[in-house]
C-alpha positions as CSV (number, residue, x, y, z in Angstrom):
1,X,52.3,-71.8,108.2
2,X,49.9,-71.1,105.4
3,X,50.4,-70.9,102.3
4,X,48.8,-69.5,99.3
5,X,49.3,-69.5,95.3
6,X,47.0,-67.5,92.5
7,X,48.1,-67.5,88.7
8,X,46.6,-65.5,86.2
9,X,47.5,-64.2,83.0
10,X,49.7,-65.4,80.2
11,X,48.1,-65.4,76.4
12,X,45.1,-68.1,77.6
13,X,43.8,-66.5,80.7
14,X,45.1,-69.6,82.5
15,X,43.9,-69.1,86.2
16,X,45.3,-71.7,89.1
17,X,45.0,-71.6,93.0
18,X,46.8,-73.8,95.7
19,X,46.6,-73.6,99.6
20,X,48.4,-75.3,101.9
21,X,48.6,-75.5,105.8
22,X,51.5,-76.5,106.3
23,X,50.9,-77.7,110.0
24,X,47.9,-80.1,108.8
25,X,50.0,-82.1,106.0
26,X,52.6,-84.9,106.4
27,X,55.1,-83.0,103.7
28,X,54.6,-79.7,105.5
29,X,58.6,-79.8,106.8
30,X,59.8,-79.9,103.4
31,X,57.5,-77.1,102.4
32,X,58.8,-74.7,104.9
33,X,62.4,-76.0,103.8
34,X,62.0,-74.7,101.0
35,X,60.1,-71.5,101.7
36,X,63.7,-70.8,104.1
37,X,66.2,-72.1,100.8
38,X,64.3,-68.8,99.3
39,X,64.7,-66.7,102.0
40,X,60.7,-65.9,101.3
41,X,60.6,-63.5,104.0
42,X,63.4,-61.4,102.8
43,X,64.2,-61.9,99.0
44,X,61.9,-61.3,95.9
45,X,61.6,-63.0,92.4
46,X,63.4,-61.5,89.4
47,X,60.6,-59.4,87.6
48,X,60.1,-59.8,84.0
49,X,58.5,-57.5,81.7
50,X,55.3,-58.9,79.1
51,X,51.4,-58.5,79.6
52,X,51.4,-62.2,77.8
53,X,54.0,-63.7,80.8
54,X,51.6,-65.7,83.1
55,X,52.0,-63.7,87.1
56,X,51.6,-65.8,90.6
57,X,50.8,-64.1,93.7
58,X,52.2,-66.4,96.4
59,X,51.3,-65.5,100.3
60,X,52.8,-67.1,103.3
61,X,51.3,-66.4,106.6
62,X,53.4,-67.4,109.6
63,X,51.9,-66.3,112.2
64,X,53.4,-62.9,113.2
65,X,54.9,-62.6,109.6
66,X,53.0,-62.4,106.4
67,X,54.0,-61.8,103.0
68,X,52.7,-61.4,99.7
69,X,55.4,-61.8,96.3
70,X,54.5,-61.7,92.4
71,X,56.4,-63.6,90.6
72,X,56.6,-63.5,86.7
73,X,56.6,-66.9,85.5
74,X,59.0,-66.3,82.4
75,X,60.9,-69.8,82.8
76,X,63.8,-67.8,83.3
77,X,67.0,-69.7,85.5
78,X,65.9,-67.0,88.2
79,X,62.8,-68.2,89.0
80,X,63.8,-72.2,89.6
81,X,63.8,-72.3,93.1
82,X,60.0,-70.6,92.6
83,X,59.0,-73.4,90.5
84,X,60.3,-75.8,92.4
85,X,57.8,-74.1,95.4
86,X,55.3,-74.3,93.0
87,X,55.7,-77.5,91.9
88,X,55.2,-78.8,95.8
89,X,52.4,-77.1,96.2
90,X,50.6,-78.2,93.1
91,X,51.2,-82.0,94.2
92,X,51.1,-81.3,98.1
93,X,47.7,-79.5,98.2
């Protein structure tokens, strides 16, 4: 499984990328755990509204399924279980 992360936005521009094959690293398992806890392949992130709100565009490729979400990085209770995904892939990759 493959995974990708892009951030833009926000009031600074701030730009960030993180890929990760999940097959090719030891913590891959947990990875995927937690791409299933978020039911990536069928729910979506709470949208918020605010050209200053920093955006990621995460991508998961898994073979015959591939999906793209934005998620609005607001810090919002909704988007925990996002961070959390982002968080492992920022240390994992």
């Amino acid at each position: 499984m493959k995974i990708t992360a892009k951030a833009s936005g926000g009031f600074a521009g701030h730009s960030e990328c993180y890929e990760l094959d999940t097959s090719c690293h030891a913590d891959g398992k947990s990875v995927e755990a937690l791409l299933q806890r978020l039911d990536f392949f069928g729910a979506a992130p709470p949208h918020a509204i605010g050209a200053d709100i920093p955006r990621w565009e995460i991508t998961v490729d898994d073979g015959p399924r591939r999906r793209t979400v934005v998620l609005q990085d607001d810090g919002s209770a909704g988007t925990a279980g996002w961070h959390r995904l982002l968080e492992h892939l920022r240390h994992s990759a």
